[in-house]
Kinemage of the C-alpha trace (Angstrom):
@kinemage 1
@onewidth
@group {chain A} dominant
@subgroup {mainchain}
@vectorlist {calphas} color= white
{ca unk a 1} P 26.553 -1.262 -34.228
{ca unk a 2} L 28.244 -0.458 -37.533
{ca unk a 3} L 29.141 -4.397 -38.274
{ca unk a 4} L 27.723 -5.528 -41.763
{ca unk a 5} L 24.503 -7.292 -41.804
{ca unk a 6} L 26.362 -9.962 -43.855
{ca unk a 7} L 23.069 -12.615 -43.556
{ca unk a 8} L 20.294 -12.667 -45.285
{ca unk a 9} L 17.540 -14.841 -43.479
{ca unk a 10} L 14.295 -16.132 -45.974
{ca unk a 11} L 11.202 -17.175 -44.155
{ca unk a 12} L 9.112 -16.347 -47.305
{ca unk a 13} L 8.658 -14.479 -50.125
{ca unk a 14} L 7.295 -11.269 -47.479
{ca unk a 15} L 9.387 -12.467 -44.286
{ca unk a 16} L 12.984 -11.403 -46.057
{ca unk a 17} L 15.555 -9.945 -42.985
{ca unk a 18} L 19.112 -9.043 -42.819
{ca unk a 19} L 21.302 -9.872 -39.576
{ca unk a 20} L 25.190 -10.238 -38.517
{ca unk a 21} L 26.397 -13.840 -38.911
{ca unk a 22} L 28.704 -13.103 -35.379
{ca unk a 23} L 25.386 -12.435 -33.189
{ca unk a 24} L 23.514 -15.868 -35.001
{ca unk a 25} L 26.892 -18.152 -34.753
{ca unk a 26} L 27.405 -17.037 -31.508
{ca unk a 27} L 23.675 -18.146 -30.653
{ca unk a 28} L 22.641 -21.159 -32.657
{ca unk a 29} L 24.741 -23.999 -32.895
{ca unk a 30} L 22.816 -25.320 -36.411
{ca unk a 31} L 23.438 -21.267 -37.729
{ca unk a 32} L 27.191 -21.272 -36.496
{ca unk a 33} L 27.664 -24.560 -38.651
{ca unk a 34} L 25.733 -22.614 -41.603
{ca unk a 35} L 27.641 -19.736 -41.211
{ca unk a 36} L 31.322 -20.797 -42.109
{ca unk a 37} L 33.842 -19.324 -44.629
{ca unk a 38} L 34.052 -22.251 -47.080
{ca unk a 39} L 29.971 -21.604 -47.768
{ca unk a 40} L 30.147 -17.865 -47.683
{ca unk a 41} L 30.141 -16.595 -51.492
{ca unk a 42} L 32.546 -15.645 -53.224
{ca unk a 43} L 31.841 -11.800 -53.981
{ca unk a 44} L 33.294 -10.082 -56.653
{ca unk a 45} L 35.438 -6.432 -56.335
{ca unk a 46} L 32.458 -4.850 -58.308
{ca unk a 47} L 29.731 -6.291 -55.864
{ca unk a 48} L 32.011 -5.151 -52.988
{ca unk a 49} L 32.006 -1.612 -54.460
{ca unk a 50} L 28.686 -0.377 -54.639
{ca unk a 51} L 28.092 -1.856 -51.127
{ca unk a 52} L 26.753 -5.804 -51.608
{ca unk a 53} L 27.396 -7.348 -47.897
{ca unk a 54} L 25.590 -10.284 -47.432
{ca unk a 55} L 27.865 -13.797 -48.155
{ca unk a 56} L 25.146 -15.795 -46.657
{ca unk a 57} L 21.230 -16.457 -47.339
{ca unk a 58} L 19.445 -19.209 -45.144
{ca unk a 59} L 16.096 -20.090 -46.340
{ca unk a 60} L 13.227 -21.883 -44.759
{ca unk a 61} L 12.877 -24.588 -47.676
{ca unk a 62} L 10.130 -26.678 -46.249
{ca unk a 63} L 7.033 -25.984 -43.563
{ca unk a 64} L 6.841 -27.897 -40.460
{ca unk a 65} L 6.231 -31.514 -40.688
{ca unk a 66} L 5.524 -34.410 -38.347
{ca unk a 67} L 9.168 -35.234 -38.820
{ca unk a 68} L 10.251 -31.838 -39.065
{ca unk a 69} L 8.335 -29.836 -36.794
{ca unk a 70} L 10.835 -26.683 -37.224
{ca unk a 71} L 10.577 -27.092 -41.117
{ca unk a 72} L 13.788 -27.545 -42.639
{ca unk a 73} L 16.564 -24.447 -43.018
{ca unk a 74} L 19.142 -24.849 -45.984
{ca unk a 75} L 21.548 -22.579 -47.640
{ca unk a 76} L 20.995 -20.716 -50.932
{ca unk a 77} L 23.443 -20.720 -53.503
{ca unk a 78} L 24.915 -16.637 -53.972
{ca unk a 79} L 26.345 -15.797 -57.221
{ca unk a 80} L 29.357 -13.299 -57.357
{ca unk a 81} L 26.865 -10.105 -57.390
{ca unk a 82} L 25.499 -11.553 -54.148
{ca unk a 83} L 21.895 -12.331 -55.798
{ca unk a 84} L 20.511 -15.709 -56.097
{ca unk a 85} L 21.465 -17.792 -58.204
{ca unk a 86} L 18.313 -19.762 -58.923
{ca unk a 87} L 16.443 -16.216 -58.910
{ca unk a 88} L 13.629 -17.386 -56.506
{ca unk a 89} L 12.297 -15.327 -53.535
{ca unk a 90} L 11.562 -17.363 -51.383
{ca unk a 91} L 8.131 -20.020 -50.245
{ca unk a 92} L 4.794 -18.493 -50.859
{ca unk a 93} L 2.301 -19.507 -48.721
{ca unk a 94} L -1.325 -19.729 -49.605
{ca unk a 95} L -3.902 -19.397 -46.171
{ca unk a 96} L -7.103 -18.410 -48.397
{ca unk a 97} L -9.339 -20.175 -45.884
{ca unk a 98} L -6.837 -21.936 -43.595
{ca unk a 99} L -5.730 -21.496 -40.316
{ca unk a 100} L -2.846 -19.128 -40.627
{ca unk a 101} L 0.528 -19.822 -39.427
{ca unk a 102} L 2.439 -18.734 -36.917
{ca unk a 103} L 5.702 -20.226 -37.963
{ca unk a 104} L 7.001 -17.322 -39.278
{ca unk a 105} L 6.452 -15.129 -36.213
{ca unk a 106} L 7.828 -17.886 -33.921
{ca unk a 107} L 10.993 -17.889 -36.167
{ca unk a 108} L 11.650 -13.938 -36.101
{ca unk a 109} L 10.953 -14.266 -32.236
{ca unk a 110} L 13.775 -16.052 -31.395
{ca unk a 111} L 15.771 -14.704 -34.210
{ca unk a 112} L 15.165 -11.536 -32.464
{ca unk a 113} L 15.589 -12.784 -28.249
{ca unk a 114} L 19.342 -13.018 -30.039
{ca unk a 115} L 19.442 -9.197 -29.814
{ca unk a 116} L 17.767 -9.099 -26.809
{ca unk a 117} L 14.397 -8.468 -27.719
{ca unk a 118} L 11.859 -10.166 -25.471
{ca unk a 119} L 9.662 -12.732 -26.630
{ca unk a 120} L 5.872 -12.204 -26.420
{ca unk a 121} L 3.378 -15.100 -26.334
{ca unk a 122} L -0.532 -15.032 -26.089
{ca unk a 123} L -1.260 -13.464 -22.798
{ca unk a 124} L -5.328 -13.970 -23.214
{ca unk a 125} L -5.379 -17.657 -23.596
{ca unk a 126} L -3.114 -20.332 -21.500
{ca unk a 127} L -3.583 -22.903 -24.179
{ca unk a 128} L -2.558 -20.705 -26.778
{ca unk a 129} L 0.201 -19.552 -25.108
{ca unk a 130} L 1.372 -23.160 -24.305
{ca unk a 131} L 0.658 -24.213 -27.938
{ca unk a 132} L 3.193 -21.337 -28.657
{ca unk a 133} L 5.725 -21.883 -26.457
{ca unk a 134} L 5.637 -25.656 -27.820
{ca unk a 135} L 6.061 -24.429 -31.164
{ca unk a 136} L 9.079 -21.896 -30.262
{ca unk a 137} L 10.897 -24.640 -28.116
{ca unk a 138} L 10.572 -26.602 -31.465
{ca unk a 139} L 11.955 -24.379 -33.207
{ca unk a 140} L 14.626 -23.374 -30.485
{ca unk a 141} L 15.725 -27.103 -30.521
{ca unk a 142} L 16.459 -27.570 -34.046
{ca unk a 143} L 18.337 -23.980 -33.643
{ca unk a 144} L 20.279 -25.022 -30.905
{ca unk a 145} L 19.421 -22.027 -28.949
{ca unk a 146} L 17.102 -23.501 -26.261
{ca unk a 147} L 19.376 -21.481 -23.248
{ca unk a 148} L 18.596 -18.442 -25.071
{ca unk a 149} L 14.883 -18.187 -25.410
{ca unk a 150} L 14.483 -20.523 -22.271
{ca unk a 151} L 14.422 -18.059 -19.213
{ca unk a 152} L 11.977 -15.558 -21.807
{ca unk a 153} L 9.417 -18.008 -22.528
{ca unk a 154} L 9.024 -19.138 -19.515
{ca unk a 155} L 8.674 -15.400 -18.056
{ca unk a 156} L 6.419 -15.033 -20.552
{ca unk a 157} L 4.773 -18.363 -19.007
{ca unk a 158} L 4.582 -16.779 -15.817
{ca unk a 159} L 2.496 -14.071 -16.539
{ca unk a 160} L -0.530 -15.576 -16.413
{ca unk a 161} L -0.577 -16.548 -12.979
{ca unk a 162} L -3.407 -18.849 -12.099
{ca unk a 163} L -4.191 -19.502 -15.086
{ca unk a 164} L -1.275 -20.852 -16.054
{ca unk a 165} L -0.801 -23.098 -12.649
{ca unk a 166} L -4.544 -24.109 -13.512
{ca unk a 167} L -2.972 -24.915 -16.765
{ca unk a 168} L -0.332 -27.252 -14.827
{ca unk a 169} L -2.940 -28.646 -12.649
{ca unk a 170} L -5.086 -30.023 -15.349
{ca unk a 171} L -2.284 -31.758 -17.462
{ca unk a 172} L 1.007 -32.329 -15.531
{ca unk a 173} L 2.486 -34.189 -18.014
{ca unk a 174} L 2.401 -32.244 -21.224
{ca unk a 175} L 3.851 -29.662 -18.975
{ca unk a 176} L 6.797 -31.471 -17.251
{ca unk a 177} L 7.978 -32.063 -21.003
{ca unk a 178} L 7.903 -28.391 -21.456
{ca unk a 179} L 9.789 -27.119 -17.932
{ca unk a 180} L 12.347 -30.097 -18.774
{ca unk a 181} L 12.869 -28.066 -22.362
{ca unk a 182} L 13.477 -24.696 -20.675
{ca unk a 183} L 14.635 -25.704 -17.396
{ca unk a 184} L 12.126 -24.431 -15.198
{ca unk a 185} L 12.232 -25.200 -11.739
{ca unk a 186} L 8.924 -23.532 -10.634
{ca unk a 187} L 7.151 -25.301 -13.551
{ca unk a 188} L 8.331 -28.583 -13.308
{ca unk a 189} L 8.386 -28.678 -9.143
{ca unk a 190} L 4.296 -27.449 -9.881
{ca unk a 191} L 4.051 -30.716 -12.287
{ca unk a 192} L 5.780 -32.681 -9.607
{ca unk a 193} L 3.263 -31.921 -6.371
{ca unk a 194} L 0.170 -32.331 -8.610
{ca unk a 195} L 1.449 -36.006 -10.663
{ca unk a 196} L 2.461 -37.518 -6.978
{ca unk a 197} L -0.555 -35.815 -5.093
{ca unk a 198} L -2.453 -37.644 -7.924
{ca unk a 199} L -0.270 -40.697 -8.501
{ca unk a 200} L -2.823 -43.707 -8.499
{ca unk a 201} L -5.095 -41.792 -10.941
{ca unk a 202} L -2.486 -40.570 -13.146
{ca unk a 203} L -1.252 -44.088 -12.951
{ca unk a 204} L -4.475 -46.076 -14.377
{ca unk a 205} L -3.853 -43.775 -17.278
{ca unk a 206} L -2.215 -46.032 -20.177
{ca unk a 207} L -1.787 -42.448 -22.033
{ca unk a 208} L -0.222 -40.564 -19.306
{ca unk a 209} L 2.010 -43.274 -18.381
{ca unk a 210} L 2.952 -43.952 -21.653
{ca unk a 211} L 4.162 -40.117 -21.882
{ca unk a 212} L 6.115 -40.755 -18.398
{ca unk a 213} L 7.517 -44.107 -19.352
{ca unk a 214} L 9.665 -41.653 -21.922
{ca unk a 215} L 11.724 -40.070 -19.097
{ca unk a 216} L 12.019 -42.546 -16.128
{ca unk a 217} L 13.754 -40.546 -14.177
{ca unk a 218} L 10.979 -37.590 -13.577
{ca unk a 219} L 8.701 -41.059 -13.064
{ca unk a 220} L 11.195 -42.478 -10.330
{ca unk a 221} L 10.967 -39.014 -8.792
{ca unk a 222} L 7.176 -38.941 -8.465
{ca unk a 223} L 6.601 -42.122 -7.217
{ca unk a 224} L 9.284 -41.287 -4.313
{ca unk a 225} L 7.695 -37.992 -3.326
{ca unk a 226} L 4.266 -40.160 -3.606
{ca unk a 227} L 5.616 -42.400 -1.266
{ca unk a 228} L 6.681 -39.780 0.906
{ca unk a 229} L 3.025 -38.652 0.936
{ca unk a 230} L 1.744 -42.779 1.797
{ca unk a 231} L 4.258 -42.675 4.728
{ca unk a 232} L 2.817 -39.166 6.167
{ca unk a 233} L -0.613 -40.357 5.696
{ca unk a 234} L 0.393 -43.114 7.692
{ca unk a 235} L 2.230 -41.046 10.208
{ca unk a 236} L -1.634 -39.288 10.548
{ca unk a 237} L -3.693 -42.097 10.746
{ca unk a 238} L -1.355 -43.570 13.595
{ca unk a 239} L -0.982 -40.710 15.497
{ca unk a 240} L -5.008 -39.867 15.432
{ca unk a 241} L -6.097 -43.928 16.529
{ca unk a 242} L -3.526 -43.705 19.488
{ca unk a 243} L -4.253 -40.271 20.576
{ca unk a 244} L -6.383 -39.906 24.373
{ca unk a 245} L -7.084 -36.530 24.691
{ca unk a 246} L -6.531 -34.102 28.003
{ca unk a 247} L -5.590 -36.445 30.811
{ca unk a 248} L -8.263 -39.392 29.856
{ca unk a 249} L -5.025 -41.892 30.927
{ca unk a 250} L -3.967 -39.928 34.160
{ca unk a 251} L -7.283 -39.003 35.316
{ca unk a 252} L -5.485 -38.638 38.841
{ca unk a 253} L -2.388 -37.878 40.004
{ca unk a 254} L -2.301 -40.824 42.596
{ca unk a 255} L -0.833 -43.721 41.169
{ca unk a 256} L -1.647 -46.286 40.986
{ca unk a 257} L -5.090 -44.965 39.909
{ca unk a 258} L -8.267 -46.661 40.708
{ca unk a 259} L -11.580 -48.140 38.785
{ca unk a 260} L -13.227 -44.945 40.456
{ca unk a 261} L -11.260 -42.530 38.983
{ca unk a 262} L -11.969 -43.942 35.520
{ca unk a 263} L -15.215 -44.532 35.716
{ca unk a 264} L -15.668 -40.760 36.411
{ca unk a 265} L -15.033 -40.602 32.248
{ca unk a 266} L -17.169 -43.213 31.145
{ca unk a 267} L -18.852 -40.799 29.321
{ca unk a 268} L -15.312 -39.283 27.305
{ca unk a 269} L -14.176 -43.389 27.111
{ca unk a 270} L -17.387 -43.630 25.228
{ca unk a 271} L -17.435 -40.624 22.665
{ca unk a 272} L -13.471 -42.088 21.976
{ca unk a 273} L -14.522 -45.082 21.465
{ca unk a 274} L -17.274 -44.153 18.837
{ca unk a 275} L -14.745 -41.869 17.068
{ca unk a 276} L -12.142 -44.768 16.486
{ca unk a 277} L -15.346 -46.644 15.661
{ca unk a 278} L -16.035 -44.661 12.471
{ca unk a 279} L -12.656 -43.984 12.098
{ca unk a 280} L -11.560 -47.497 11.822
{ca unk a 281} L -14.464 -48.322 9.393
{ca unk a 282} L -13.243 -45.357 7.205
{ca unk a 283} L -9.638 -46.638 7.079
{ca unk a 284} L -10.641 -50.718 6.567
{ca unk a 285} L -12.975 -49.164 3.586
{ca unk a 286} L -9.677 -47.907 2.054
{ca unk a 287} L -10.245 -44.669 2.661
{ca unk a 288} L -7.581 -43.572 4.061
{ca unk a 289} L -3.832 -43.724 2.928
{ca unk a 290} L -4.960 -46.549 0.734
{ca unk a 291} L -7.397 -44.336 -1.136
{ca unk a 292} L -6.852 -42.937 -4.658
{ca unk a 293} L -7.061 -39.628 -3.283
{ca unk a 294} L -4.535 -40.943 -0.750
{ca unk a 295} L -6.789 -40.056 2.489
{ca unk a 296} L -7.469 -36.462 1.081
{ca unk a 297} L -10.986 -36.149 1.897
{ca unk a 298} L -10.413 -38.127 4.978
{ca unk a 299} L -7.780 -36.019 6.577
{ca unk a 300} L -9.785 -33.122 5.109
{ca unk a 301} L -13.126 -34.045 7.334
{ca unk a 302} L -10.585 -34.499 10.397
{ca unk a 303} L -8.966 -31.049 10.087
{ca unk a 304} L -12.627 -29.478 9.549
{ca unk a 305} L -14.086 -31.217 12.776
{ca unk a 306} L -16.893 -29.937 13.923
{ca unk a 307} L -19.900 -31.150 11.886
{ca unk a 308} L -17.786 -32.708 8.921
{ca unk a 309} L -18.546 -35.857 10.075
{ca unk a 310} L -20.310 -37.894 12.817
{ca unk a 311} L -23.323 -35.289 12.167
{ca unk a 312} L -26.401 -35.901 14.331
{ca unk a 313} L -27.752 -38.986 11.779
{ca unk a 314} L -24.601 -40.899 12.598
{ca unk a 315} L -24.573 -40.162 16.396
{ca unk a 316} L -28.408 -41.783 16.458
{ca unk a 317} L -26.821 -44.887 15.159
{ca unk a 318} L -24.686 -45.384 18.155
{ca unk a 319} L -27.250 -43.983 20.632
{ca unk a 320} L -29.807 -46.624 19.330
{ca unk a 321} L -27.234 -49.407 19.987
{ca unk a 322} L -26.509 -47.702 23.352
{ca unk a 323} L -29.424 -46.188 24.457
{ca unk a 324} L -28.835 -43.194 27.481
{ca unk a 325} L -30.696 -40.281 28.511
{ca unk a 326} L -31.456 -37.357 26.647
{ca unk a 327} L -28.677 -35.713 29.238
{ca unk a 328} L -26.172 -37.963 28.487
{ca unk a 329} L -26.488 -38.469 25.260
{ca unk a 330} L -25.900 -34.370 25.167
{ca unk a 331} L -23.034 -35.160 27.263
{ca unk a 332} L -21.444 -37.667 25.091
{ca unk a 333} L -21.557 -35.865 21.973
{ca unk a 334} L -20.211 -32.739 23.860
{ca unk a 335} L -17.054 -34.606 24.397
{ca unk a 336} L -17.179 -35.983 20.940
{ca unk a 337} L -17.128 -32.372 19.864
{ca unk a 338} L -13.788 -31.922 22.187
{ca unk a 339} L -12.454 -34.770 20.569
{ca unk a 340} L -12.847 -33.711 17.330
{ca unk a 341} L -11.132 -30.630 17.713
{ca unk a 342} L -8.369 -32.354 19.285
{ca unk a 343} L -8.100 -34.301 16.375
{ca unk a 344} L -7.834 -31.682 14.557
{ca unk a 345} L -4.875 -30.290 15.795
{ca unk a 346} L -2.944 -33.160 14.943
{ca unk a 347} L -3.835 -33.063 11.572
{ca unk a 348} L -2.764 -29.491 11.892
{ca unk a 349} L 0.047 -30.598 13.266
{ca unk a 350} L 0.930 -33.279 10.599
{ca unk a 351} L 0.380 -30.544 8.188
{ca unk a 352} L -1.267 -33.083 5.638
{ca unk a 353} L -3.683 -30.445 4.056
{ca unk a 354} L -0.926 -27.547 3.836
{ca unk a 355} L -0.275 -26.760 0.068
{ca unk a 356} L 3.134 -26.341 -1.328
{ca unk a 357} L 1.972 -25.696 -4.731
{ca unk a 358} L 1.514 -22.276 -6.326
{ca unk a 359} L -2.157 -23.122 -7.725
{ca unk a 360} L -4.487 -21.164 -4.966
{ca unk a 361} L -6.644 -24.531 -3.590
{ca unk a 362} L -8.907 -21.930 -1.401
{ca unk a 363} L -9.806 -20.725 -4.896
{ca unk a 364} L -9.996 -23.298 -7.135
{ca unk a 365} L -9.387 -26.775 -4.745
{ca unk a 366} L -7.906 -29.920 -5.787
{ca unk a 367} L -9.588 -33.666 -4.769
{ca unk a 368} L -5.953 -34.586 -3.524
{ca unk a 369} L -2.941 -33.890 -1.392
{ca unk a 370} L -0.238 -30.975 -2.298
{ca unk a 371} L 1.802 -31.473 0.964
{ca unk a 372} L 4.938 -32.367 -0.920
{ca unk a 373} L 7.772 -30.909 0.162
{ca unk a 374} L 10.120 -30.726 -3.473
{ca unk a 375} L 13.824 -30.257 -2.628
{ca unk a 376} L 15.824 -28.340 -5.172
{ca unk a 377} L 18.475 -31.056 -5.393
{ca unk a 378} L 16.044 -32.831 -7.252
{ca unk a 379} L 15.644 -31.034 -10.139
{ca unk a 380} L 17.251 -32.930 -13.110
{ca unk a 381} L 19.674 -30.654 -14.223
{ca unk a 382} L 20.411 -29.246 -10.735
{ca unk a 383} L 23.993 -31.176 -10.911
{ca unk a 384} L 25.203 -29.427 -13.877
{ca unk a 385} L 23.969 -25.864 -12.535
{ca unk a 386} L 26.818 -23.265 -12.071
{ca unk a 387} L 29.258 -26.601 -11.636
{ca unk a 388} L 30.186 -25.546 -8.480
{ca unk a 389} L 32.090 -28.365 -6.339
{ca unk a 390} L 32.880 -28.452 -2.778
{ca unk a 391} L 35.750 -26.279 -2.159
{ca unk a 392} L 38.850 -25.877 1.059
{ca unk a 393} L 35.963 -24.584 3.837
{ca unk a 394} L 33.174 -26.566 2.540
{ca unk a 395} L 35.623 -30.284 3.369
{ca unk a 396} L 36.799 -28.623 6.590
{ca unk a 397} L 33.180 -27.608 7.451
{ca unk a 398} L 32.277 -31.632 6.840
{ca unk a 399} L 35.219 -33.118 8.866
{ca unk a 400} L 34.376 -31.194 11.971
{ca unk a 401} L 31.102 -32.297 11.552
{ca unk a 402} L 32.076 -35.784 11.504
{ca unk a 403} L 34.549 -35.405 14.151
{ca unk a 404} L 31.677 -34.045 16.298
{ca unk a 405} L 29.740 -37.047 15.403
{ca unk a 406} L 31.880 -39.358 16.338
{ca unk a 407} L 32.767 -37.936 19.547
{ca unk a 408} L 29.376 -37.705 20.780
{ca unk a 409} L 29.061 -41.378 19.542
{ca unk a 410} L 31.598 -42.178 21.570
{ca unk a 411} L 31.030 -40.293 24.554
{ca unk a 412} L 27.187 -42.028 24.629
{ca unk a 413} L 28.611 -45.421 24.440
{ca unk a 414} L 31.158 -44.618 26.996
{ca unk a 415} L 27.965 -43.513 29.369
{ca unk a 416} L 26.215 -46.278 28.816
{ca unk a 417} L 29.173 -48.934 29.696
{ca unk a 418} L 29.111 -47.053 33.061
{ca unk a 419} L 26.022 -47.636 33.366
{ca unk a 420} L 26.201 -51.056 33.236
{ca unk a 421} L 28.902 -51.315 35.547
{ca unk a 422} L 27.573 -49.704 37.914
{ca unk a 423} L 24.390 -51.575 37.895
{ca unk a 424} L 26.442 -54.969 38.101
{ca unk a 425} L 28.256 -53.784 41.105
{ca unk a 426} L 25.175 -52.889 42.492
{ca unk a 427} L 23.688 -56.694 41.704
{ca unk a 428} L 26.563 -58.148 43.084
{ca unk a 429} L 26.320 -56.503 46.668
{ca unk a 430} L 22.878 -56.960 47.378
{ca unk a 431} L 23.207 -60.070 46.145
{ca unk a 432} L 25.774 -61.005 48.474
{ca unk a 433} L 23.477 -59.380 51.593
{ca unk a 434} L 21.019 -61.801 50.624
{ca unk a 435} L 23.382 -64.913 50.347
{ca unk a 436} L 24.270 -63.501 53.561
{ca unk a 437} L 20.684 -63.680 55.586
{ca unk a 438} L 19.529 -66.984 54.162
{ca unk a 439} L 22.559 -68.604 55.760
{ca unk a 440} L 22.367 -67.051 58.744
């Protein structure tokens, strides 16, 4: 608390502040190379008397550029009083009728998270608050401080709620860059659900893909978790065309069952029959897995039921190729209704419309799935968190595990060569007993 601020730190001629060269070395890699004996200046006894401490002055020498987009930090020159020695004060900016800057403020943010004072960012507007945090992780980068301001800005992030998953929703890919800069998992596992829920959209984008073609890796993870999403929609689509509800294949317990017994449904073989009619036309018109929603608003009619599809219009279509009584055409679409909700608890089970995502879909709903199920071993830096590596009960834990594997491998295989035995003893008697009473 008593240490000499020994650093003077020049954002411009009105942004002048003084701070301890230990707490900015210890926190910015580009500052800790600044900050070294050989450029500290050389001050003399008299200087040192009447109470001159600061050996160092950084100065922001240029604004951000396109190449530059933290502006450019240098040293200046100290004579032996421990004033400048070219006797400027520092830039001067002019924003008479300009948009003003917020360079400076970004700078004495993260010049302050280094004493442990949290970082604010626009908590009105999501894209000004994004805009921000862009410009800070700039700035952090060239620093070499990124760890340091990461876990505020993005707490900062988080305070906007919806807004900001919105935010995520709308643009995946200008915010995967930014959870990749600060390492945030909630962030970048949002980005992840809504690119591969989205994938053959986002993937007739020349400008998106361009963007992803930069980090192949976060692209080789989306398209697997896409896939994922293909084979579940698959899984669905299977499950619902195979499906005969109640006991429509064991309409009797007597076996083997006759014509009679099935003709009794005629009625339910009918309304299932119509259903994997329009079904079947749905998935040849690609609108199923195949779709560029990937079978969103497919599988979302199915889990609705009811009147989300086959309304009365499309049931007059298949009554005027199969024309029935008033009665049983009531009939028919009765069991069409059962039917429907039967299919849709297998979609319910298949739990193709649940949402992993944080974005609220009841509130503000998305024209694609959000089913994905992210794993946390896929983060890209999860390997080098904590660098924790297997340790003595972790291996032992494994081996047993593999010992029990194998043993129940074995013990199945054993089972099954009795099996066979047994069944080739059996052969071989009765097919002596009838070797036996042809002969005789």
């Amino acid at each position: 608390m008593n240490q000499a601020e020994d650093v003077e730190f020049v954002l411009a001629h009105n942004r002048v502040y003084k701070f301890h060269s230990g707490t900015l070395a210890r926190n910015s890699l580009r500052l800790a190379n600044m900050l070294t004996e050989p450029l500290a200046a050389k001050l003399s006894n008299n200087a040192k008397n009447v109470g001159v401490k600061v050996r160092w002055m950084i100065e922001l020498k240029a604004m951000p550029t396109h190449d530059y987009p933290a502006g450019r930090l240098g040293l200046a020159e100290l004579n032996p009083t421990g004033e400048r020695a070219d006797g400027r004060t520092g830039l001067i900016i002019n924003e008479n009728g300009r948009v003003p800057t917020k360079i400076f403020d970004h700078y004495e943010a993260i010049l302050y998270a280094f004493y442990n004072k949290e970082i604010r960012i626009c908590d009105t507007d999501i894209l000004a608050a994004l805009a921000e945090a862009i410009d800070m992780i700039g700035i952090a980068k060239y620093l070499g401080c990124v760890t340091i301001i990461s876990k505020p800005v993005e707490v900062a992030l988080m305070k906007h709620g919806q807004a900001l998953f919105r935010s995520v929703q709308s643009m995946p890919v200008g915010w995967v860059e930014m959870a990749l800069d600060i390492r945030s998992e909630t962030i970048f596992r949002e980005c992840v659900i809504h690119l591969a829920g989205n994938w053959k959209k986002v993937r007739a984008e020349p400008g998106i893909m361009g963007r992803l073609k930069e980090d192949p890796a976060v692209r080789h993870l989306v398209e697997r978790y896409h896939r994922r999403l293909v084979a579940k929609g698959k899984m669905l689509e299977t499950s619902v065309m195979s499906i005969y509800p109640g006991d429509l294949a064991t309409p009797s317990k007597d076996l083997p069952i006759k014509r009679e017994e099935y003709s009794k449904d005629i009625l339910v073989w009918m309304a299932l029959t119509f259903f994997r009619h329009w079904l079947g036309q749905r998935i040849i018109s690609q609108k199923g897995y195949h779709a560029d929603d990937g079978g969103y608003e497919l599988y979302k009619q199915l889990g609705t039921a009811g009147e989300a599809y086959m309304d009365k219009h499309v049931m007059y279509q298949f009554h005027a190729k199969f024309p029935m009584t008033k009665k049983a055409m009531n009939v028919l679409e009765n069991h069409l209704l059962e039917i429907k909700e039967c299919i849709k608890g297998v979609v319910d089970k298949h739990c193709i419309l649940a949402s992993t995502c944080m974005l609220d879909i009841k509130k503000y709903p998305v024209p694609y799935l959000t089913c994905v199920e992210f794993e946390q071993a896929d983060l890209p830096w999860a390997g080098a968190k904590r660098g924790r590596r297997p340790g003595g009960n972790d291996i032992a834990r494994e081996n047993l595990e593999a010992a029990r594997r194998m043993q129940a491998r074995q013990e199945k295989e054993e089972g099954l060569e009795l099996d066979e035995d047994e069944e080739l003893d059996e052969y071989e008697e009765g097919g002596g007993e009838e070797k036996r009473a042809r002969y005789e």
